[in-house]
N, C-alpha and C positions, 0 to 999 in steps of 0.2 A: 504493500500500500504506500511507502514511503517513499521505495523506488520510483513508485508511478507520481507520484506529486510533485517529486525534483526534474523528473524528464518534461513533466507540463511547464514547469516555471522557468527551466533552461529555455522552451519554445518562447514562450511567452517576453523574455529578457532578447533572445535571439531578434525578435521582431522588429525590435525598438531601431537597430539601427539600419535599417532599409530605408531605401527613396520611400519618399511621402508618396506619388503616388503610384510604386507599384507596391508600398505596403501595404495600401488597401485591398489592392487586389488578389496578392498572396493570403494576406490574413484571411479575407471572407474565403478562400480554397482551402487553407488550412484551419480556419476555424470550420468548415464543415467536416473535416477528416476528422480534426481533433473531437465534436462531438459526437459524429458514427462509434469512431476507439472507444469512447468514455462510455457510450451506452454498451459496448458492446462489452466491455470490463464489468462494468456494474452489473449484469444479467451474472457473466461469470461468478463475480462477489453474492449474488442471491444464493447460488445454490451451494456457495463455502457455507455460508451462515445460515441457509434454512430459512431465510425471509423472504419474500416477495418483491419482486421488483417494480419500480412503478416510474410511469413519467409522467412527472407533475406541469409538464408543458402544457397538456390539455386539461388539466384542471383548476378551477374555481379556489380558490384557498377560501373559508367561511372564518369572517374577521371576530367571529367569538375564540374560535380554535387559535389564530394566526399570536391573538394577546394572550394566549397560555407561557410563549415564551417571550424574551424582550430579544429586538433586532438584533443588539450588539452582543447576544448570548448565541443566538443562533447561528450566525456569521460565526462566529470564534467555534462553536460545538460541531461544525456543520450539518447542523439539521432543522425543520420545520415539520409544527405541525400544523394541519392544513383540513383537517374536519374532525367534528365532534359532535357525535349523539351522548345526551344523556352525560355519565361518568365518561364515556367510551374517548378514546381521544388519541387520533391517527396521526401518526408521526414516520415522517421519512427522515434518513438519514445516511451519510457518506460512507463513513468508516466504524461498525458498532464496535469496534476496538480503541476509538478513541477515550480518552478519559474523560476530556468536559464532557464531550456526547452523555458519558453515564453518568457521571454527574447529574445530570440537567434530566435525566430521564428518572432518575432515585429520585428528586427533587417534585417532580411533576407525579410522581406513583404516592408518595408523602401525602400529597393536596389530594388523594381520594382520585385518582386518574388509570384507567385501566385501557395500557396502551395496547394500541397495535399497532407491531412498525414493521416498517419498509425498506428497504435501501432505496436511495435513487441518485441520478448524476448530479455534479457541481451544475449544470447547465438547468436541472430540474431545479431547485433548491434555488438559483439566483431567480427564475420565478416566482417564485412565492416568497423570496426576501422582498421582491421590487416591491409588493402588494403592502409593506407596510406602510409605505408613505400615502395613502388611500385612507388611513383610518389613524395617524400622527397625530394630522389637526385634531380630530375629534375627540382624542382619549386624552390631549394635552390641552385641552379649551376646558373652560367654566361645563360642570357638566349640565342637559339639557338648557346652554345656550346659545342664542345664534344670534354673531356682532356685524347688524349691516354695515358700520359705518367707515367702512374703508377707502381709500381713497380711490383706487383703482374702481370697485363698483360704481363709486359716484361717477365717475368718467364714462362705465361703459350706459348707464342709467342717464346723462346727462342727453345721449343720444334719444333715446326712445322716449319718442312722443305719442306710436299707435301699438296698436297690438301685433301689427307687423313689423313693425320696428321692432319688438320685442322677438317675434319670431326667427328673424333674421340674423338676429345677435344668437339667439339660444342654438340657431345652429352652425351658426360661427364659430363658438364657443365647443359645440359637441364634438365636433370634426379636427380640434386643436388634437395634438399628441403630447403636449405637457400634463403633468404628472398633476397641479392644479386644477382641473378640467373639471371635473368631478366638483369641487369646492365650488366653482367660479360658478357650474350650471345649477348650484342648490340656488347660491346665492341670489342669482340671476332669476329664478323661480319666484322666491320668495319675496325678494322686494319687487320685480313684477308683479307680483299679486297685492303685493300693498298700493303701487303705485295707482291700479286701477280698483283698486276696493273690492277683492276676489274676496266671496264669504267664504269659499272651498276649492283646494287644489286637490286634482284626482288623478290618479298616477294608474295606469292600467295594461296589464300587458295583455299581447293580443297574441295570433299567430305566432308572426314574424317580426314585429317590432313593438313597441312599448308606446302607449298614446299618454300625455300629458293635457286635463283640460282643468279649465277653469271657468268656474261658475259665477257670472258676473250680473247682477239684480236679479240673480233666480233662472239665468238660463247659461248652458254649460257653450262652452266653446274651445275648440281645439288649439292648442297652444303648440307642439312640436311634437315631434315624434325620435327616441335614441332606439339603440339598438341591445342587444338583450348585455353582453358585459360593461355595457358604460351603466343598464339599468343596476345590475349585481350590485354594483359599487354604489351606485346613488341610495338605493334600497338600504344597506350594509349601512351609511353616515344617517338617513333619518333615524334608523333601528336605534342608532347611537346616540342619536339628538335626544330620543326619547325615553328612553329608558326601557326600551324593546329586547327584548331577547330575540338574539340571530338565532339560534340554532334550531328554533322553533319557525318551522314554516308550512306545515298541513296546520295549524290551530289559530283563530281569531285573538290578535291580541290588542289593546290598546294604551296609548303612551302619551304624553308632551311632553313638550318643550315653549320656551321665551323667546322671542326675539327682542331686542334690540334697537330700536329707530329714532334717531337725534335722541335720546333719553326716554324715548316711550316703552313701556315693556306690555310686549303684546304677546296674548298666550295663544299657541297653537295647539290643537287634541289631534291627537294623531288615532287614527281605525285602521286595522290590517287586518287582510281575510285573503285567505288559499283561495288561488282559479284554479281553471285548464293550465294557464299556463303561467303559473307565477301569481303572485303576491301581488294583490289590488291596494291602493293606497288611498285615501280621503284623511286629508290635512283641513278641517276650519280652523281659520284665523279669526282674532274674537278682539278687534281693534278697537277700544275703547272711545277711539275718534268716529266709530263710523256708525255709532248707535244716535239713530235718533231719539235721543233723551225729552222731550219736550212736547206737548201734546199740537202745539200747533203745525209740527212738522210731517206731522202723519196722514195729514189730507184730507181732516171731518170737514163738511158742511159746517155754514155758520150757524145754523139752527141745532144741531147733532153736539157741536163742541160747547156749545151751550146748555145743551141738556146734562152731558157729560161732568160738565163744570159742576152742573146745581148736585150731580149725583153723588161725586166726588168728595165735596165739601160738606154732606152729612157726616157727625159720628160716627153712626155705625150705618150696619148694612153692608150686605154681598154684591160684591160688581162684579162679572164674570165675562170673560173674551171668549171666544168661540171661534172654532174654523180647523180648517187639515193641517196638516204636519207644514211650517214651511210660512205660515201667513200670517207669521210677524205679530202671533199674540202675545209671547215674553215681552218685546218690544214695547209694545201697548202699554204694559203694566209696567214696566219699567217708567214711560213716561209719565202716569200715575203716580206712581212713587215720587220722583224726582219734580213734578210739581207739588206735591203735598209738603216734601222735606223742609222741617225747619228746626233747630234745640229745640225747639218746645215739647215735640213727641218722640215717641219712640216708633220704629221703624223695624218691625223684622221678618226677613224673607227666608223662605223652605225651598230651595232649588234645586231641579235635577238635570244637569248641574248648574252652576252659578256661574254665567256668560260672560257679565261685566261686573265690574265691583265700582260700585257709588259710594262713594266718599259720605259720612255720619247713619248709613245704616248697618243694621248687623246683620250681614247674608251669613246661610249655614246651607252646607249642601247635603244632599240625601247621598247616604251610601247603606245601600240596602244589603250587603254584606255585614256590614257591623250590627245591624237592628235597627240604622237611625231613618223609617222609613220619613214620609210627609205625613203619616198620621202622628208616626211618635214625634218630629219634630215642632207638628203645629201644638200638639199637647204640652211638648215643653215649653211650647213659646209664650202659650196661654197663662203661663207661671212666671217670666218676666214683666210685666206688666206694660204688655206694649200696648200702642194706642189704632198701629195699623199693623196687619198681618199681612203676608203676601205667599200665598202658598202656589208653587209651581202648575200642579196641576192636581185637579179633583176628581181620582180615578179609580173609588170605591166608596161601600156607603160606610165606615165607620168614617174615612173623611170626610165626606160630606155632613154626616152629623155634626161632626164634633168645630166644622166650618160655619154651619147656621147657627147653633149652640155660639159660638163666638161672637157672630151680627147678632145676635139678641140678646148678648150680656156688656153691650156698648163699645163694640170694638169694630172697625171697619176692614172687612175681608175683600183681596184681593184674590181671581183665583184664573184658572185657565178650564174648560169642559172638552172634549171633543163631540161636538154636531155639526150640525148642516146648516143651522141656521140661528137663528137669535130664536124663534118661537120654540124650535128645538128642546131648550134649555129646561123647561120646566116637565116636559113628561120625562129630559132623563134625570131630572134629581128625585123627580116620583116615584122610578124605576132605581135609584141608587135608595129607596125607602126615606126620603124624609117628608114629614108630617105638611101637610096641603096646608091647614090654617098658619100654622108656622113658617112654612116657607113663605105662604103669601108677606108675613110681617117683617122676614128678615132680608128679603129678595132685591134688591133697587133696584139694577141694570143689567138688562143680559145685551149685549155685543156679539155682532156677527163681523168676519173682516177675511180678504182676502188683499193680495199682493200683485200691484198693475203695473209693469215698466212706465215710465212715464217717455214722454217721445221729447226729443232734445229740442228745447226753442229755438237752437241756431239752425236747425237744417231740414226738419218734421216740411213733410208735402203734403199740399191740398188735396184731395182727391175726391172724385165725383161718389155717392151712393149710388149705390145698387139698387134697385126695385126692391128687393128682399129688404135691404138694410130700411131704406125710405119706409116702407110698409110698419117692419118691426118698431121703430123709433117712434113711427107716430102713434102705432098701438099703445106701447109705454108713458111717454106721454101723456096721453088721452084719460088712461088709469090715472095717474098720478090729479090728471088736473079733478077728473071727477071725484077723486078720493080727498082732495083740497091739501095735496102734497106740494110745499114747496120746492121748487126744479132750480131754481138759483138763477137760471139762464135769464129774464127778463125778455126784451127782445131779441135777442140775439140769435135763433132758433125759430123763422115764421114757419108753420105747417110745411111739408113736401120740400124744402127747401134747404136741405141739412148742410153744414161744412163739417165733414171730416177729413178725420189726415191721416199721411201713414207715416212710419220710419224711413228715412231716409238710410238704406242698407250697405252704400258704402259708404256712411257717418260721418263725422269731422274730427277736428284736433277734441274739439270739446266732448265730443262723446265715445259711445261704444254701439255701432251698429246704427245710428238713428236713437237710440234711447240712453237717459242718461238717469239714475235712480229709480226707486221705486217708492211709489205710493198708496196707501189704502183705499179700496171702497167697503163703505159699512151700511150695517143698518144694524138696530137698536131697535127694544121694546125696555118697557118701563113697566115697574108692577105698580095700578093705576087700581081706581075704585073697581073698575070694570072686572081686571083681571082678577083679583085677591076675593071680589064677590063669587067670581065661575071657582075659584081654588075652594073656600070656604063650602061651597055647595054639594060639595059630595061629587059632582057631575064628572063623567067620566073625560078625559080630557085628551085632546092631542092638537098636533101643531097646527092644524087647518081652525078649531076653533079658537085657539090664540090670534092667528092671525087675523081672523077676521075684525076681534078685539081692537087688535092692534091699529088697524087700518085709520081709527077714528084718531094718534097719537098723530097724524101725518109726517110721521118719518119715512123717507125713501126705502125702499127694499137694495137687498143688493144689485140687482139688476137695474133699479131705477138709478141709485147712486151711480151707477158704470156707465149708464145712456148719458147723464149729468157730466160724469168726467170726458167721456167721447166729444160730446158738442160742444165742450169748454177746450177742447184743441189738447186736453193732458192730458192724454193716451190714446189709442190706437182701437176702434173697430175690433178686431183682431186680437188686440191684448185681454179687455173684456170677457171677448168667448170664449177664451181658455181657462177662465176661470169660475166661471158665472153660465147657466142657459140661460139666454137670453130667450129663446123661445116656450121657454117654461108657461104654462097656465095657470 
């Protein structure tokens, strides 16, 4: 063995003084001879020693396994190990006659490690040393943080004004052969998605290559596409960001990490789930900046934000948001909260989990591992003496009790339901078993609310209706005026004669696509003489007789809110019907 390492280093010394350029050219002839020899020694050496031979050329090294040993022990021991199930933890190596070798291998059997090992060539093994500079930064940085603020990103960032500006860099950037590359395209990822206010970056492998998108006011768009080892790697530094375990790739795990922005600290939750072909990623970023905090920002009617107001500013009482996964009812009650806030009261939210953190209240998050569900949470909260409660969401009936129980002991409940609608609200708390007369006294507002791109003022185009649209609009309408609902429009809107607009779809500097944020349309009911008379009555109830109630409250439906936003030029036809039938009876 010794023999053979003074004959490679006599070559190696031999080389140095040859012409520049026909050294290159010998060398790559006899660097191919020399590693055919080496491999073809090393098979030899397998079957002195009874170990398997392996070439680690075509393999992945998995960077949990690769930090069992440190670079500068591997180099000096020559060997690497290079995957790890479980305790199990596979190791190649040079010479098993060497001494650090066994050192280092006693050393790793100590730590609970049950090796298998390999022989493999010096040309295998500088493989998988290269691999450590892949995972440096990460084990040597703040753990789960991420520092945009370099100089160099701000230069490459300085450029990108559109999403294809961004495009263009990230595969600028993928296609580079520097060893930073890997860094540069997290980087580039993530303060792209800040830059454009990404709620979720999703990371997906497909076939043949790896799709990168990002979900910009609710709707996803394709960002770049890398290739399966640049993803290995990318994959391997978020695992690290977050406090992921590599070695675990058939099971669902989840993780964060912080970013870093001029001093903003913004948390990312990281989700990871086994495909076909690789480990799918969804990263939401939870920017502190990009929460609409404040109720006028949300897009009620002036009559709506008024109601809202007068509901808000009781005592006590149940205000409850409504709507699907996604339509921005934390949000709501967040702005709730954040208008009500002052020393005066006390403030505490039940969250699953806790998005933003508001300065002077006390949020606690549900972890239903420990016991601390939203029913034990609201219970305990009910023993601080707080003045407003804000529980996440109302998703069984000991919660619900123990929610109405609280609006009728002078305390103002905030809460979230999942339905369809605002009339919705009261046959399912009926169905979660709480008391008809009771509800009716503890009930204030039920909220319905869904999520509309709004279309960018600088670029949004006029567009003719449709006989279909014309028709439906003036049906809506027509209800509204007979029902003595105010429609906000004034003149602006004469019969048959409609201005709608669309997105402008190859957008401007100022937007994304034609559309630039998003906005609510709602509708609301109020528990009124009316309704708390029908509750009180024993009468068998469901959403068609609420509604009818309702009708006389003249709040817009959601559908009539969306006709209202459409004719008002702030959003789109089309945005609307994706969320909303419009053709509904």
């Amino acid at each position: 063995m010794d023999e053979y390492k003074d004959k490679s280093e006599e070559l190696r010394h031999g080389l140095k003084f040859q012409d520049d350029n026909q050294e290159k050219k010998d060398s790559d002839l006899l660097g191919m001879v020399h590693q055919k020899e080496e491999e073809d020694y090393m098979k030899a050496i397998s079957d002195k020693y009874a170990l398997p031979y392996i070439d680690l050329k075509g393999v992945a090294p998995e960077p949990d396994a690769l930090k069992q040993i440190k670079e500068a022990d591997a180099r000096k021991g020559e060997l690497a190990s290079f995957k790890q199930i479980g305790n199990k933890l596979y190791v190649a190596m040079f010479n098993p006659e060497n001494t650090f070798t066994n050192e280092i291998l006693k050393n790793l059997e100590g730590h609970g490690h049950t090796l298998i090992k390999f022989v493999a060539s010096h040309a295998s093994l500088e493989h998988v040393w290269g691999r450590y500079i892949d995972i440096i930064e990460v084990v040597e940085s703040q753990a789960g943080m991420l520092d945009l603020n370099s100089e160099v990103l701000k230069e490459l960032l300085s450029n990108i004004k559109t999403l294809d500006d961004l495009r263009n860099t990230l595969i600028t950037v993928a296609n580079e052969s520097k060893n930073f590359r890997i860094s540069r395209i997290i980087e580039l990822v993530i303060a792209g998605a800040l830059h454009f206010k990404v709620s979720d970056v999703h990371i997906e492998p497909e076939k043949e290559k790896v799709r990168f998108r990002y979900r910009i006011d609710g709707e996803l768009t394709d960002i770049c596409f890398v290739d399966f080892p640049t993803m290995r790697l990318i994959n391997s530094r978020f695992k690290l960001l977050s406090g992921i375990k590599l070695s675990i790739t058939q099971n669902a795990q989840d993780g964060r990490f912080s970013i870093t922005d001029n001093g903003i600290e913004i948390e990312v939750r990281v989700s990871v789930i086994p495909g076909n072909y690789g480990e799918s990623f969804v990263m939401r970023l939870l920017d502190p900046r990009n929460i609409m905090a404040n109720i006028e920002s949300l897009g009620m009617s002036t009559n709506l934000y008024e109601l809202v107001q007068k509901s808000i500013d009781k005592p006590n009482g149940i205000i409850l948001t409504t709507g699907p996964t996604g339509s921005g009812k934390t949000t709501t009650l967040y702005a709730f909260v954040s208008k009500l806030y002052s020393p005066e009261i006390k403030i505490i939210t039940i969250e699953d989990p806790v998005e933003y953190h508001l300065a002077g209240i006390t949020q606690t998050q549900v972890e239903e591992e420990k016991g601390y569900t939203s029913l034990a949470g609201l219970r305990a909260a009910m023993r601080q003496d707080p003045d407003i409660i804000m529980v996440g969401e109302i998703r069984d009936q000991d919660t619900a009790k123990v929610a109405i129980n609280a609006a009728l002991t002078g305390h103002l409940v905030f809460s979230t339901l999942h339905t369809n609608n605002a009339a919705g609200t009261i046959p399912r708390l009926l169905e979660l078993g709480a008391n008809p007369g009771i509800l009716a006294s503890a009930l204030s507002l039920s909220l319905a609310q869904r999520l509309v791109r709004k279309l960018c003022p600088n670029c949004k185009q006029e567009i003719e209706a449709t006989d279909k649209q014309v028709k439906q609009i003036t049906n809506i309408l027509g209800t509204m005026i007979s029902n003595h609902k105010d429609s906000e429009l004034g003149d602006t809107a004469p019969a048959n004669e409609y201005k709608l607009f669309k997105a402008n779809e190859a957008g401007c500097e100022k937007c994304n696509g034609g559309y630039k944020g998003r906005m609510g349309i709602f509708e609301a009911i109020i528990m009124d003489n009316d309704i708390a008379d029908l509750l009180s009555s024993g009468s068998i109830l469901n959403e068609r007789k609420i509604k009818e109630l309702a009708i006389k409250q003249g709040i817009p439906t959601l559908r009539e809110d969306g006709i209202i936003k459409i004719l008002k030029g702030e959003t789109s036809y089309e945005e609307v019907a994706s969320v909303v039938d419009l053709y509904e009876e």
